[in-house]
C-alpha positions as CSV (number, residue, x, y, z in Angstrom):
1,X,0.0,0.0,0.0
2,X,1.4,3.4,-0.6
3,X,1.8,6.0,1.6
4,X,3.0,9.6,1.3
5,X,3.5,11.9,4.2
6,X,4.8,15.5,4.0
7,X,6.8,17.3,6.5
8,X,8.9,20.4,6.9
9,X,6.2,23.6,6.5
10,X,5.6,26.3,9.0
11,X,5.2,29.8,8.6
12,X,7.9,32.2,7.5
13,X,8.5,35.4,6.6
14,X,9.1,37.1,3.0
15,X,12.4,36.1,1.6
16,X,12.8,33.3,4.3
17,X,13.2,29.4,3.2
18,X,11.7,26.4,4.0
19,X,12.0,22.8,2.6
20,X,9.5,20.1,2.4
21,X,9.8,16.2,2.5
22,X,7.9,13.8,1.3
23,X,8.5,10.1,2.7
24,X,6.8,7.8,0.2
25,X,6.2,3.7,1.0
26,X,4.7,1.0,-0.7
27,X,6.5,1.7,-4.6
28,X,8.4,-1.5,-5.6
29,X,10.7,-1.8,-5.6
30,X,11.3,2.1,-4.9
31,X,10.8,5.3,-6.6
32,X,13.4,5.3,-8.8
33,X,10.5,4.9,-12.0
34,X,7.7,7.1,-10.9
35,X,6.4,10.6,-11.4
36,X,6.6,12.6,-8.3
37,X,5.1,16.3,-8.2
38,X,4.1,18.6,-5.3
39,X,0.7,20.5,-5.8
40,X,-0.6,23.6,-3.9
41,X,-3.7,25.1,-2.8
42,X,-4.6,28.4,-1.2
43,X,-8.1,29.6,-0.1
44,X,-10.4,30.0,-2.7
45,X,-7.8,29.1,-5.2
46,X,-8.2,25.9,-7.5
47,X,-5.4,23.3,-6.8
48,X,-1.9,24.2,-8.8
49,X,0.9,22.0,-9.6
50,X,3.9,23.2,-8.4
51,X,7.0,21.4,-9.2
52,X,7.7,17.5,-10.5
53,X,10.1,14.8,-10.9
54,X,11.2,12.1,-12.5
55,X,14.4,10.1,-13.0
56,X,14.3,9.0,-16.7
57,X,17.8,6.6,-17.3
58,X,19.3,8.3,-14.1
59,X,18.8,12.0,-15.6
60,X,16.9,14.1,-14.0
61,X,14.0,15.5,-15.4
62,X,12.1,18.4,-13.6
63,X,8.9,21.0,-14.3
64,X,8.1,23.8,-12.4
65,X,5.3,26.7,-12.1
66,X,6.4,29.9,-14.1
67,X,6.1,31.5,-10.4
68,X,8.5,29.3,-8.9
69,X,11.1,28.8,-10.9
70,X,14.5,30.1,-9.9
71,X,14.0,30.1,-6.1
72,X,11.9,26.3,-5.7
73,X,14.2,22.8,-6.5
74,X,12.5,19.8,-6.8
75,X,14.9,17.0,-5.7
76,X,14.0,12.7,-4.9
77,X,16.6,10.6,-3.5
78,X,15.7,6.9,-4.7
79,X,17.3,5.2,-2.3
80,X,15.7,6.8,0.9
81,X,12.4,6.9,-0.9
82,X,12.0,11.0,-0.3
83,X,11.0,13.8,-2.5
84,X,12.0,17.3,-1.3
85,X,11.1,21.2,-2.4
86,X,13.0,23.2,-1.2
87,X,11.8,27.1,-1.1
88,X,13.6,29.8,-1.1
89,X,13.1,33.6,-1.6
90,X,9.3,32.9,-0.2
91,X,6.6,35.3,-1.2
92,X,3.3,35.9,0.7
93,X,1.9,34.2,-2.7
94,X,3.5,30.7,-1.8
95,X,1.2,30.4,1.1
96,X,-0.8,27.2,1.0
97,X,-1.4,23.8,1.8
98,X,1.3,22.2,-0.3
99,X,0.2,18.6,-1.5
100,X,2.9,15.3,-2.5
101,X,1.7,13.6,-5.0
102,X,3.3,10.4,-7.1
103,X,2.2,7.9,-9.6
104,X,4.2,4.6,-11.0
105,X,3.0,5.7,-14.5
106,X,5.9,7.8,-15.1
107,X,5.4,9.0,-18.5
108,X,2.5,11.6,-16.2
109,X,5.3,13.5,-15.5
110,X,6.9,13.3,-19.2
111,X,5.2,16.0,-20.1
112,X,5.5,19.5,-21.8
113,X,4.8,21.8,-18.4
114,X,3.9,21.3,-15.1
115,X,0.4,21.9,-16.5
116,X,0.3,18.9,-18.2
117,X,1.2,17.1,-14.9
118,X,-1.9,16.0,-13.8
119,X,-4.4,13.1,-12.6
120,X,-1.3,11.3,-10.2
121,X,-3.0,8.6,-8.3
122,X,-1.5,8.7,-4.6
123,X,-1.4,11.8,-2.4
124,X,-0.3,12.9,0.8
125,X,-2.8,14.8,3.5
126,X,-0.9,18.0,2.6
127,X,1.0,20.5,5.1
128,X,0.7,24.2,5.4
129,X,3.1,26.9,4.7
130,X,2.6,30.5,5.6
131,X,4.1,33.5,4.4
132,X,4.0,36.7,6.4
133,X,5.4,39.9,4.4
């Protein structure tokens, strides 16, 4: 059975950092041939894909959100069965419940943009992050 569980959010101010992890279980025989994203939503707001990741012939391949890229990182360490984001240069605009998400069909995440990333099976209960200006 898989499981995801996100850690690592809090509240922050502007410009701060913070970086979440996502522990996933239950892939066989690990991660190493899924698509992994992380997906946010904010009050009011419809649910936004933020960042994925997927390790195509052990190269990275990665899609962000046009309003994250240059200060978010999407990174997944096989081995330990984790997906990270970290966040820097946070703006009262990231503030959200931020969402892991993964799939074994990893052509979801062989996409154009992180639009196209969507309809991953297994998701995590989501943690908050809050930015203060």
């Amino acid at each position: 059975q898989v499981h995801l569980v996100e850690s690592g959010g809090g509240s922050v101010q502007a410009g701060e950092s913070l970086k979440l992890s996502c522990a996933l279980s239950g892939f066989n025989p690990n991660i190493a041939h899924t698509c992994l994203a992380w997906f946010r939503q904010a009050p009011g707001k419809e649910r936004e894909g933020v960042a994925a990741s997927a390790t195509v012939f052990g190269r990275a391949i990665s899609h962000y959100t046009d309003s994250v890229k240059g200060r978010f990182t999407i990174s997944q360490d096989n081995d330990k069965g984790t997906l990270d984001l970290q966040m820097n240069s946070l703006k009262p605009e990231d503030s959200a419940m931020y969402y892991c998400a993964a799939d074994s069909v990893q052509s979801k995440c062989l996409v154009a943009t992180m639009k196209d990333v969507r309809d991953l099976l297994h998701w995590g209960r989501g943690i908050q992050v809050a930015v203060s200006v």
